[in-house]
N, C-alpha and C positions, 0 to 999 in steps of 0.2 A: 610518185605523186601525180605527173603529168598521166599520167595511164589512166587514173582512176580518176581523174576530171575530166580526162575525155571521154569514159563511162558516163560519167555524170550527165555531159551535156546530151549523151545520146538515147537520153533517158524518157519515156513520154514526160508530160508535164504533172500530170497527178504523183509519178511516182519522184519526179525532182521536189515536189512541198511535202511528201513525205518523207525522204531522206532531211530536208532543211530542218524540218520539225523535230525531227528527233535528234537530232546534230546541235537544235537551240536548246532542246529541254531535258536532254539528258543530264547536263551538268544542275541544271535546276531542280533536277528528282533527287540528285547528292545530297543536294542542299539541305533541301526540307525536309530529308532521312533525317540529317544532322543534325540540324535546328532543332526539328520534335524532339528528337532522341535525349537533345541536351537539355531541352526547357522542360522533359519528361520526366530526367535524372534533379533539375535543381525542384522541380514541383514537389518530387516525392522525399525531398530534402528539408521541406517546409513543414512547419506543424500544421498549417492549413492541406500540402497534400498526404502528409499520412495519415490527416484523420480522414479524409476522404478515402483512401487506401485500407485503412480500417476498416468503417462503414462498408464500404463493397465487399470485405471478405468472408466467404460466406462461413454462416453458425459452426460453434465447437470446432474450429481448426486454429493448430498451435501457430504464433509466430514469435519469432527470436528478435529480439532487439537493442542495441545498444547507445548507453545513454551516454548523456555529456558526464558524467562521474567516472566514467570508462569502466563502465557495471554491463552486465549483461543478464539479460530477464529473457525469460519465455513467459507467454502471456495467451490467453484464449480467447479468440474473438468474437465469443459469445457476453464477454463479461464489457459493458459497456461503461464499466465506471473505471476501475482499478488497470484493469488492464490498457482499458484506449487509453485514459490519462500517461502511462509511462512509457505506450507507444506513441504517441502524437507528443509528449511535451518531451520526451526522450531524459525523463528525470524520476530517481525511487520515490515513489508513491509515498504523501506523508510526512518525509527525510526532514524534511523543513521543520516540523515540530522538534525535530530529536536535534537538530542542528542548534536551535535555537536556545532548548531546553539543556543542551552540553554546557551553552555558555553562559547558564546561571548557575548551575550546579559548581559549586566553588572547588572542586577533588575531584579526582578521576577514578573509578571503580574497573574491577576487570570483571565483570557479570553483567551480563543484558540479556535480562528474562521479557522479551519477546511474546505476550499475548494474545493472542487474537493475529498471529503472525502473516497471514492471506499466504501470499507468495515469496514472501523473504523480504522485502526492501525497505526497512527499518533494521532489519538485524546486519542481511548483508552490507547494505551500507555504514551503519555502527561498527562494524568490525574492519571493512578494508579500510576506513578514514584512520583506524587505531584509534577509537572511542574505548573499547572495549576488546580484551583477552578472549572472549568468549563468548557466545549467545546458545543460549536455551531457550527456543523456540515452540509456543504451544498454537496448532491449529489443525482444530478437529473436525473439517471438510473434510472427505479423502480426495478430492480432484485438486483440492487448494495446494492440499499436504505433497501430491506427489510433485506438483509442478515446483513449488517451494524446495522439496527435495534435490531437482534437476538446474534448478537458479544458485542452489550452493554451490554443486559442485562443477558447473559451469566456471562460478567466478573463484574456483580453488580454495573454497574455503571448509571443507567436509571436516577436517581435523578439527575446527575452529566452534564446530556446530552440533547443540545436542537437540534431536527434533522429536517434537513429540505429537503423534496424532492423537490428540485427547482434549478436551473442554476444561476449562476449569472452575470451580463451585466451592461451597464451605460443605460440601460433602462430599468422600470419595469412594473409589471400589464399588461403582454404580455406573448406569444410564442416563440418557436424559435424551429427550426429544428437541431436534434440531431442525429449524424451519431454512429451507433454500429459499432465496433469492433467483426470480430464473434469468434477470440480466445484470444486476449489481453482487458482483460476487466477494465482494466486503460486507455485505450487508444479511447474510445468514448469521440467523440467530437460535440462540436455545431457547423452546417455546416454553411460556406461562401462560398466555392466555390463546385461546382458539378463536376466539372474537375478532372479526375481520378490523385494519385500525386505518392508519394512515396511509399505510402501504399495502393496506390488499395483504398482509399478513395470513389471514386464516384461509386462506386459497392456497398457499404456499407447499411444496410437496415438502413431507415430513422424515427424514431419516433419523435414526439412534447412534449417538455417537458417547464413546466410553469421558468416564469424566472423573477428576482428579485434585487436589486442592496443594496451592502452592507450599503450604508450610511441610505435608506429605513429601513433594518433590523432592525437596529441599533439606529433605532431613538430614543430611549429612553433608551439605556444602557451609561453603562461611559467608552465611548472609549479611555481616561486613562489607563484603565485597559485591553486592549486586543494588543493579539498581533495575526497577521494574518500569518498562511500557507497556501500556497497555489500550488494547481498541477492542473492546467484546462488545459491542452492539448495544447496549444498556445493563448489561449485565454486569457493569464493573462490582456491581455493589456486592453481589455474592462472592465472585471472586475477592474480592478485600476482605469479607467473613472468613474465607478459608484460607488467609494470609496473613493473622496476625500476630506469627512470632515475628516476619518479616517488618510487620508495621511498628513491635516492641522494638526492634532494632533500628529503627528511625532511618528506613533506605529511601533513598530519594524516589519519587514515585512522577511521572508522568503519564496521564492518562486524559482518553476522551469523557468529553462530561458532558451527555445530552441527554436532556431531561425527559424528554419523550420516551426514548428507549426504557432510559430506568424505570420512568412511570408502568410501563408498559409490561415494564420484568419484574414490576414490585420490588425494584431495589433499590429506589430512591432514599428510602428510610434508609434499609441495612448500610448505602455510603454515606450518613451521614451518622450511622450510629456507631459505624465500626470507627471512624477518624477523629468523632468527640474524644474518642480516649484516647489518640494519638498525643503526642509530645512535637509535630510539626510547628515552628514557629512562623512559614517565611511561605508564601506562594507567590505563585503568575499567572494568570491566568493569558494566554500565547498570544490573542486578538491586540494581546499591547504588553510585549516582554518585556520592554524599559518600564515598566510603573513593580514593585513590588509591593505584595501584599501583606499583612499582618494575617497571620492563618486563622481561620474561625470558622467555624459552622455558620454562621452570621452572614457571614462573605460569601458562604458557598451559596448561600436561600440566596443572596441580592445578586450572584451570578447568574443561576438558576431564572430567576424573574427576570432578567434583562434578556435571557435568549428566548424566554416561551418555550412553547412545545416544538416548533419549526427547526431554532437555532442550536448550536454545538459548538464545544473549542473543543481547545486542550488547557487543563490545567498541568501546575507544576507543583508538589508540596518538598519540603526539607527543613529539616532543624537546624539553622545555622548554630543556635547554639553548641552543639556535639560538632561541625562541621569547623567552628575556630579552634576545635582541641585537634585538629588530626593535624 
């Protein structure tokens, strides 16, 4: 140590303030590695810095992510709704409706047909919480469908899971034209009209995707045992046409109810025509699940007018009558 101080002093004077200098601020280059590094690690811990992490990643690349449900998703960072929500909020897309709608449903079913399924997270999560034995999952994207495919068996549920890339309609063993969305990838739809609408609709690139009706599906399960979610873009009302042994069999049905879409699919009428003949006594409508409702078409029109064309829920229907005998 004396050696190297006597180096020191015999040092010209520029190079003893550059020895000094870097002898002060070495330890303070540590520092500030550390600091950023940590305050880098809690940012991108934050839902404020993942979506900013989002946001910068650039278009169609996959990323994995795991939520507070201790779920794991792949998700594409082109799709700015579905996806950033359950990377930024670290929660399954939705789940909240189906969570909610469990705890009105007075019985537990082992079937969860999964419509309009996106990327899995209403089904996966229905199945790991032990809502449901099973999901049979319908979504006729192919980019939705694979990724859905790789979120199953991520979170080990393949055995658990019937998938089916196909649309569903009150007709089957056919086509139909399918409008993408190029940044909300919940929000492709099976097209009716061509006429551009709210969303830029008839600008939308068009593929054919096969399509198939639940009662069809279903021909040989025990539809006792299922209970149907459902999210088609406004297209519930077709699909309920081509569901109604399932609806003779009074299965508890939650589903998105927006009037725009349906307008839009001309299937406003077919959902309230197909459910006048229903035997449902009891609904919810999800905006406020502590109120029940007396089930009616009546109810559905004065739902319908409270949200306009803009607004959406989730309704809930069931017969509690049938539901005190089980």
């Amino acid at each position: 140590m004396i050696d190297k101080i006597k180096i020191f002093i015999t040092l010209p004077l520029r190079k003893k303030i550059r020895k000094i200098f870097k002898l002060v601020n070495a330890p303070v280059y540590k520092i500030m590695y550390y600091v950023l590094g940590s305050l880098a690690k809690l940012f991108i811990n934050t839902k404020i810095g993942r979506k900013a992490l989002y946001e910068k990643t650039p278009e169609n690349q996959l990323l994995l992510t795991k939520t507070s449900e201790n779920l794991y998703y792949i998700v594409n960072s082109s799709d700015k709704v579905i996806g950033k929500s359950i990377y930024s909020e670290k929660k399954s897309f939705d789940a909240q409706h189906l969570s909610n709608a469990m705890n009105l449903i007075p019985y537990r079913k082992s079937i969860l047909l999964d419509v309009g399924a996106n990327i899995g997270t209403i089904g996966i999560l229905g199945v790991s919480k032990g809502y449901f034995n099973k999901c049979i999952a319908f979504e006729p994207e192919p980019n939705n469908f694979e990724i859905l495919k790789y979120n199953v068996s991520l979170n080990g549920l393949d055995d658990k899971f019937e998938l089916r890339n196909e649309a569903l309609s009150d007709e089957d063993n056919s086509t139909l034209e399918f409008e993408l969305s190029k940044d909300n990838y919940g929000d492709h739809r099976i097209r009716v009209q061509t006429t551009s609408g709210r969303y830029g609709e008839g600008d939308r690139k068009v593929i054919s995707v096969a399509v198939n009706t639940l009662d069809a599906v279903l021909s040989n399960k025990n539809l006792g045992e299922c209970v149907l979610f459902m999210d088609a873009q406004g297209f519930e009302g077709h699909v309920l046409s081509g569901a109604k042994k399932l609806i003779k069999n009074n299965i508890p049905i939650i589903t998105e109810f927006w009037p725009y879409g349906l307008i839009r699919s001309d299937g406003l009428k077919r959902f309230y025509d197909v459910l006048s003949s229903s035997a449902y006594t009891s609904m919810w409508d999800l905006r406020n699940p502590s109120k029940k409702l007396k089930f009616s078409i009546n109810e559905l029109k004065k739902i319908a007018s409270e949200l306009g064309e803009n607004g959406h829920t989730d309704l809930v229907f069931i017969n509690e009558q049938i539901d005190s005998q089980k």
